[in-house]
VOZA-127241 format. One line per 3 residues: number of its first residue (from 1); their letters; for each residue x, y, z of C-alpha. Coordinates in steps of 0.1 Angstrom, whole numbers, padded with zeros to 4 digits. Layout:
NUM> a> X,Y,Z; ...
# end
This chain:
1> xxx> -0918,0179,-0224; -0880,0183,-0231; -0871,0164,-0263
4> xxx> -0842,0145,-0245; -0862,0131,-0218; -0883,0119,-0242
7> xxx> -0854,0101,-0262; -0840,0088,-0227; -0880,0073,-0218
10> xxx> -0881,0058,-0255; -0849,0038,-0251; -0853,0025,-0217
13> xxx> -0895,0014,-0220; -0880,-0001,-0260; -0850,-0015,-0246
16> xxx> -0850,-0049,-0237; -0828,-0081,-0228; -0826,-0096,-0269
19> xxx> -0814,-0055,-0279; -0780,-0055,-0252; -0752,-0077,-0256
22> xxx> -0739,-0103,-0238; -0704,-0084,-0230; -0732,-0054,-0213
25> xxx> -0748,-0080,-0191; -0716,-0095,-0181; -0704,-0069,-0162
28> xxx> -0739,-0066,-0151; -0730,-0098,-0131; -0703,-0086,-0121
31> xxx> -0720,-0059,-0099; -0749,-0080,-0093; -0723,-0102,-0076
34> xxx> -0705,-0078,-0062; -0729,-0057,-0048; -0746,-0087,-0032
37> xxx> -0716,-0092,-0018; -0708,-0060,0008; -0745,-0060,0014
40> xxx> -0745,-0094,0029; -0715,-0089,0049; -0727,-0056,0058
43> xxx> -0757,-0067,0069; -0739,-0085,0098; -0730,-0045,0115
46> xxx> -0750,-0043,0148; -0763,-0011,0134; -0782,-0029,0106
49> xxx> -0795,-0056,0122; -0811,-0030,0147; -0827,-0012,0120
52> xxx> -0842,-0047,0106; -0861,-0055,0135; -0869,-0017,0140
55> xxx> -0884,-0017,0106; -0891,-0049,0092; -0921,-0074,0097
58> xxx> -0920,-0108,0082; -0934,-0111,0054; -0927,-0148,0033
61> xxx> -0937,-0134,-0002; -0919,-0104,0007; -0885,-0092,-0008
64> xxx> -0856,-0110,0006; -0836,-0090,0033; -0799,-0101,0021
67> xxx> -0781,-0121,0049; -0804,-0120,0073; -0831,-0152,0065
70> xxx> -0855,-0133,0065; -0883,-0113,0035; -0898,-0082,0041
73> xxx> -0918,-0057,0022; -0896,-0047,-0006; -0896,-0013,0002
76> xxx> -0882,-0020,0035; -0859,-0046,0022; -0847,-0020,-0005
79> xxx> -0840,0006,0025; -0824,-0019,0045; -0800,-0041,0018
82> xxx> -0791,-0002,0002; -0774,0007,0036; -0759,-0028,0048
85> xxx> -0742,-0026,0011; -0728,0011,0020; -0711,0001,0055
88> xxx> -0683,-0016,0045; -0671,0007,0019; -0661,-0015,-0011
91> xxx> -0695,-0010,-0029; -0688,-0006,-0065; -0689,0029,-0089
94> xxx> -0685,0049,-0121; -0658,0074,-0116; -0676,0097,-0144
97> xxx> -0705,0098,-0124; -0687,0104,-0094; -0707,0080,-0073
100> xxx> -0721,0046,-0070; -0750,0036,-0092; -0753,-0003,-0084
103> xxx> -0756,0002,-0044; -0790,0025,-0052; -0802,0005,-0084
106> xxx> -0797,-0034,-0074; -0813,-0033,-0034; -0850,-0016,-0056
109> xxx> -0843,-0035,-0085; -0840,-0071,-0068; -0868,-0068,-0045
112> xxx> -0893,-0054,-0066; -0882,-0083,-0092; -0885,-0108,-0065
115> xxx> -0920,-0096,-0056; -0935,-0094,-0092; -0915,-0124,-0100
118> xxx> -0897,-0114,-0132; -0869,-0133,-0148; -0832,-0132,-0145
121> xxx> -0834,-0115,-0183; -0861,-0090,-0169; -0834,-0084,-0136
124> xxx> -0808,-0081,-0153; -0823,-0053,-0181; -0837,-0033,-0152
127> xxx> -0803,-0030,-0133; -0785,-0025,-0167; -0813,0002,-0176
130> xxx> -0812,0018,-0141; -0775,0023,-0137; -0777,0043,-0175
133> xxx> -0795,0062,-0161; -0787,0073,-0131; -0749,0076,-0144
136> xxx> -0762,0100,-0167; -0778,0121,-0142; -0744,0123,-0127
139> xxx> -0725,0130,-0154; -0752,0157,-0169; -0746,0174,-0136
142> xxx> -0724,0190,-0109; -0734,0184,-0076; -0724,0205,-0055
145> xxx> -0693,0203,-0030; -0707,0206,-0004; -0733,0171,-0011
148> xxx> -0725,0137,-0009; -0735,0120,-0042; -0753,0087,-0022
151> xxx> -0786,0097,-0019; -0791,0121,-0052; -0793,0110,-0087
154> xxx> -0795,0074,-0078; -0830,0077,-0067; -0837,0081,-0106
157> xxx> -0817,0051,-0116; -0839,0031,-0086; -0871,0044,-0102
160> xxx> -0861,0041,-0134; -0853,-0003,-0127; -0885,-0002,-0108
163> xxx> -0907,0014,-0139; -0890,-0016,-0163; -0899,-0042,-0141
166> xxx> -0932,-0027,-0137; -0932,-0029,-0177; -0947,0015,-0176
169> xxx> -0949,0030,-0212; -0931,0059,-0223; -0955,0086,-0207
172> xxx> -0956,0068,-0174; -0916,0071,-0178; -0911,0108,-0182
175> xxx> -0934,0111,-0149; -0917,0082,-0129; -0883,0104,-0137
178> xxx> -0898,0132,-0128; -0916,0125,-0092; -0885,0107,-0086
181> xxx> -0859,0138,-0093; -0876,0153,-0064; -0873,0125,-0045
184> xxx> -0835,0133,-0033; -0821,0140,-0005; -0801,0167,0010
187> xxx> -0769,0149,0019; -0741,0164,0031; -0703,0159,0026
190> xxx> -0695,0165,0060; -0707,0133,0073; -0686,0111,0058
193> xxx> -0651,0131,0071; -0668,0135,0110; -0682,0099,0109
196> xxx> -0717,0107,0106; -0733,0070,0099; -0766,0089,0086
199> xxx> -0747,0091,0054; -0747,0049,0051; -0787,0051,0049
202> xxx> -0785,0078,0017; -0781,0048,-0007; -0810,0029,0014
205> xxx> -0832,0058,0010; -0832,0062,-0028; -0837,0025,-0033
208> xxx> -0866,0031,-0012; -0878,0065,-0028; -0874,0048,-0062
211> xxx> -0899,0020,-0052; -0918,0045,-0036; -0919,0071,-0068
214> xxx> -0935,0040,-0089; -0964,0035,-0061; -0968,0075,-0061
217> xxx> -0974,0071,-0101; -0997,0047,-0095; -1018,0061,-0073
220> xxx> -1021,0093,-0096; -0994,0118,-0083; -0972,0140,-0109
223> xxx> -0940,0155,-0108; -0927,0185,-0122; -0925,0189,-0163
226> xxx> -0887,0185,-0164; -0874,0177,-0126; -0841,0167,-0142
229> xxx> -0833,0197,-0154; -0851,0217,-0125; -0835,0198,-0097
232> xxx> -0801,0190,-0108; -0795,0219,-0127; -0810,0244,-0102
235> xxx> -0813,0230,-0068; -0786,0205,-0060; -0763,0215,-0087
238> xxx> -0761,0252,-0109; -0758,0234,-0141; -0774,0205,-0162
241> xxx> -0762,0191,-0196; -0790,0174,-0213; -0770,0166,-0241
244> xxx> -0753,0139,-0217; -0782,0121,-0216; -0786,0112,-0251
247> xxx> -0751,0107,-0260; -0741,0075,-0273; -0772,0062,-0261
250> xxx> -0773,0028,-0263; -0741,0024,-0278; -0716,0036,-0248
253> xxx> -0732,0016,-0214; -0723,0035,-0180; -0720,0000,-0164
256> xxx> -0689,-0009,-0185; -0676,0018,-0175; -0672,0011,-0135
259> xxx> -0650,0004,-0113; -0649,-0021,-0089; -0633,-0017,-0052
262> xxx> -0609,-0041,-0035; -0596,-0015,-0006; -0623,-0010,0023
265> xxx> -0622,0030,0023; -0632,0056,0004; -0620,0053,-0035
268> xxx> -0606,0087,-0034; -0581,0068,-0013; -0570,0042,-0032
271> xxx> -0544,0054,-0055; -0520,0057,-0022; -0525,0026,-0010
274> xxx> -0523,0012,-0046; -0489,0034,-0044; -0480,0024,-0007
277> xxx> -0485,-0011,-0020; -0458,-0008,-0050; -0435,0006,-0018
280> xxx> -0449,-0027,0004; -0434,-0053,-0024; -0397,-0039,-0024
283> xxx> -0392,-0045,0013; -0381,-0075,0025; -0412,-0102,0033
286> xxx> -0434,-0072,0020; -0436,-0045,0055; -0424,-0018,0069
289> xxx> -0415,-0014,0103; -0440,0014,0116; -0409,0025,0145
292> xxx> -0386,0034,0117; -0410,0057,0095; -0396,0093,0103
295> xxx> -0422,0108,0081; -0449,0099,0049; -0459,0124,0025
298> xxx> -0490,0120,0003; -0496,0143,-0025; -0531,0139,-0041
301> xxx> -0557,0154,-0064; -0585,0180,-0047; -0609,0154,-0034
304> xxx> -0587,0134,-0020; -0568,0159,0000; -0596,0166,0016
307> xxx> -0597,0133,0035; -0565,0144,0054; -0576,0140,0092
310> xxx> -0548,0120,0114; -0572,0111,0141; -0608,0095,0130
313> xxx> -0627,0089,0155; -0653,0060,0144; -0649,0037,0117
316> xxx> -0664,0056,0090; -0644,0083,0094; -0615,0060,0095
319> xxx> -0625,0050,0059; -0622,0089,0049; -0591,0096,0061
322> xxx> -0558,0089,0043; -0536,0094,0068; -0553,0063,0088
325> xxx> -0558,0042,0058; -0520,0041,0054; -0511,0035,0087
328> xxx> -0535,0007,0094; -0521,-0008,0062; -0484,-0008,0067
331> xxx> -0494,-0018,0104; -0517,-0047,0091; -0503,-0059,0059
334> xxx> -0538,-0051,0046; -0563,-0026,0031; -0590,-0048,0040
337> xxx> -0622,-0049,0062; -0604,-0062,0094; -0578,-0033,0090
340> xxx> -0610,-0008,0092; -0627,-0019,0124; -0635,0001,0155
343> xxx> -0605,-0018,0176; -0582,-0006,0143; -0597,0029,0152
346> xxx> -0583,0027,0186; -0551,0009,0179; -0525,0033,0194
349> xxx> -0498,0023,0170; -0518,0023,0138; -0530,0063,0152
352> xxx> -0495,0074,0166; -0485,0063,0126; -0512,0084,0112
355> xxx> -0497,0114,0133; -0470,0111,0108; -0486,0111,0075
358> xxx> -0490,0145,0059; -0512,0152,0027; -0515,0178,0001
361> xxx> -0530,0185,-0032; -0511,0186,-0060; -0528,0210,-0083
364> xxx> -0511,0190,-0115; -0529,0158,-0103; -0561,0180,-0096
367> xxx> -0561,0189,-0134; -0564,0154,-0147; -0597,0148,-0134
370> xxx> -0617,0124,-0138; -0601,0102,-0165; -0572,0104,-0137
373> xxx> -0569,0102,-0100; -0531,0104,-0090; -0517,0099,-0061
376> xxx> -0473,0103,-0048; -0466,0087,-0019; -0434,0093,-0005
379> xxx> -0422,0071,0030; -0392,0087,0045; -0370,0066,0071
382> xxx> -0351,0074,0099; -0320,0059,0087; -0323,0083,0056
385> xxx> -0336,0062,0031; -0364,0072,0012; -0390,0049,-0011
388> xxx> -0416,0069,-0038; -0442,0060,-0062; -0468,0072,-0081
391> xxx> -0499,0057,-0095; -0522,0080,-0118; -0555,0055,-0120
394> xxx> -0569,0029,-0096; -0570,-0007,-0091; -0605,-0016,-0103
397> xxx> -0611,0015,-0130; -0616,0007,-0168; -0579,0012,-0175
400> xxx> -0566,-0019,-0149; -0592,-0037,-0140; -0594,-0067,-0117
403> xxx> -0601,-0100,-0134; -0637,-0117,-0131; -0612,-0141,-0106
406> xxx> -0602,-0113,-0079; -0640,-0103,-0081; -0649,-0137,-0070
409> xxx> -0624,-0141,-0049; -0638,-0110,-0031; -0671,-0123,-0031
412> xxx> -0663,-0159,-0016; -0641,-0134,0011; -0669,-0119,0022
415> xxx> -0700,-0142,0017; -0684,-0171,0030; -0683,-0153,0067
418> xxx> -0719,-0151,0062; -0730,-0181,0045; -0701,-0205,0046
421> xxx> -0679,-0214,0018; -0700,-0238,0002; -0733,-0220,0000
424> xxx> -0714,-0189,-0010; -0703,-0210,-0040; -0737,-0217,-0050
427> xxx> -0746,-0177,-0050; -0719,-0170,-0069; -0728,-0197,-0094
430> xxx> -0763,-0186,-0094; -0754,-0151,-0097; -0733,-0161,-0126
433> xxx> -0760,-0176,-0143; -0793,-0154,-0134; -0807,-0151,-0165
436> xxx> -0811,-0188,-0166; -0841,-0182,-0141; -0876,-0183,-0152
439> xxx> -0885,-0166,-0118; -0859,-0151,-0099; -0878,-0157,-0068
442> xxx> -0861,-0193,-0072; -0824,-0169,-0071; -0833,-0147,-0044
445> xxx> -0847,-0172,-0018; -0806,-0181,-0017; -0797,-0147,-0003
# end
């Protein structure tokens, strides 16, 4: 068995709620909260509700389905609250990873908890210990360009919560990680630029596969001797640095390094409309006037050149495409979820706009990945005036964060469509204070 694995099994089985600090579990919270968040508000799409009473069967000492009133088994209720917390594109990440850990970790992680009934402390652990992981994974690897990242290492992280809560020793460890690793999926990139709404199950899927990967160790199935290094170095990726996995461990937490999302669309995106917005606040009463714009130019990194279609056709691939996520904001005043809605999609102004947005990479921008993601934005009137600006990191990143008071403020903006205002209070509270819970089953009945 590789030596690192080992090390990584060690500290996650030895590492428990008294041995992180308080700072770690914090933002911790914050994802718990934030995550809970898009999945409840997700869960309203017609397309997830569909699948609920496709899949699920009430079940009262089930796992809770988030937003829906209603408990199911928790692998079902992992599947489900993973791909409701996808739809709405604000789900939290870790830009060294290059993905989102919490939307694959937190759906296993809270219904397995909920079903055992473990403590806020245990939760809380298990997400920390999960995300480490599966952030890791990410970082030890590249996936290749042609993947998309939901649905590939964060099957680990999922298995890895599950196996804490499940309280496994070290040897059950290395073999939940490795049935796990081959557990992914084969996800492609191409669904998110055509539209391809498979790609909002990925993240459903590995909380599922993780749940699943614990009953498969159970019931006496193995996985390979290293799958880490087999699958992510050889199958979905050409290379694998196991050295990642160790570094800093325990000392440098994945999780305090995320970033959260306030813009509904992809993240690659937001550096122009963090840039647009800069352009938005010079104007007079903050807009532009969509008749006088001759012509915008957006000059990006790699990635997020790629997301340069001017007529999406659905609302996912609305979300991936720059061109549209500029237009719908000038034209809406916002970067929110009512600017990315199927009647946004077909609003002939807001598309006759994106006709007019033009993007390219910037090869200088390119290079200062993925401490940086730059974006120039350059809005050219027909009168002749022109407005620039440039922004080289995100809203939301490590380097300018949003205050624990625009996270909630997000979080009452999208639960309180669900819940109301007042119960959505109460989550938040609740959420705030989870570790305070003996049984979180007394948390999760509120979801």
């Amino acid at each position: 068995m590789s030596d690192y694995l080992s090390k990584v099994c060690e500290f996650v089985v030895g590492t428990d709620y008294d041995n992180i600090s308080p700072e770690v579990f914090e933002q911790a919270k914050k994802v718990l909260y934030d995550t809970i968040g898009v999945i409840a508000l997700g869960a309203q799409e017609s397309e997830v509700k569909k699948l609920t009473r496709l899949l699920a069967t009430p079940l009262p000492s089930g796992a809770t389905l988030i937003g829906q009133k209603m408990k199911a088994d928790p692998l079902v209720s992992a599947l489900v609250n993973g791909t409701a917390g996808t739809w709405l594109e604000l789900d939290e990440g870790n830009q060294y990873a290059r993905g989102h850990a919490g939307i694959h970790v937190v759906p296993a992680a809270l219904a397995v908890a909920e079903v055992v009934q473990a403590s806020g402390k245990d939760l809380l652990t298990a997400i920390v210990l999960g995300y480490e992981v599966a952030c890791r994974v990410g970082i030890a690897c590249k996936l290749r360009m042609t993947m998309h990242p939901h649905g590939s290492w964060g099957t680990v992280g999922a298995a890895c919560a599950v196996g804490k809560l499940m309280k496994v020793d070290e040897e059950q460890m290395k073999e939940l990680i490795n049935i796990s690793s081959s557990l992914t999926l084969a996800t492609s990139r191409r669904t998110m630029l055509e539209g391809g709404t498979v790609r909002n199950a990925y993240a459903g899927v590995s909380g599922y596969m993780g749940i699943l990967a614990h009953k498969l160790l159970v019931s006496g199935f193995t996985g390979e001797a290293d799958g880490l290094r087999s699958v992510f170095g050889t199958v979905v990726s050409d290379s694998f640095d196991a050295a990642v996995m160790t570094e800093e461990l325990g000392s440098r937490y994945e999780i305090k390094r995320n970033y959260f999302k306030m813009h509904a669309c992809c993240r690659y995106i937001h550096a122009t409309l963090d840039a647009l917005y800069k352009i938005l606040e010079r104007q007079e009463e903050g807009k532009l006037d969509p008749q006088e714009i001759e012509k915008i130019e957006v000059e990006t990194y790699s990635l997020a050149a790629q997301l340069s279609s001017q007529q999406p056709q659905n609302m996912l691939a609305a979300k991936f495409s720059i061109p549209f996520s500029v237009a719908t904001t000038i034209v809406n005043r916002s970067s929110g979820v009512e600017s990315f809605t199927l009647e946004k999609v077909k609003d002939g102004v807001i598309r006759e706009l994106a006709m007019r947005v033009v993007v390219t990479e910037n090869p200088e921008f390119t290079s200062m990945m993925p401490s940086r993601r730059p974006s120039r934005i350059t809005v050219k009137l027909k009168d002749g005036r022109t407005y620039t600006e440039t922004v080289f990191v995100n809203r939301g990143d490590q380097e300018d964060s949003y205050s624990a008071e625009e996270l909630e403020r997000k979080f009452l903006s999208l639960t309180s469509l669900v819940y109301g205002p007042e119960r959505a209070k109460e989550v938040l509270e609740k959420t705030k204070n989870v570790e305070t819970f003996e049984n979180v089953r007394y948390y999760t009945d509120w979801l």
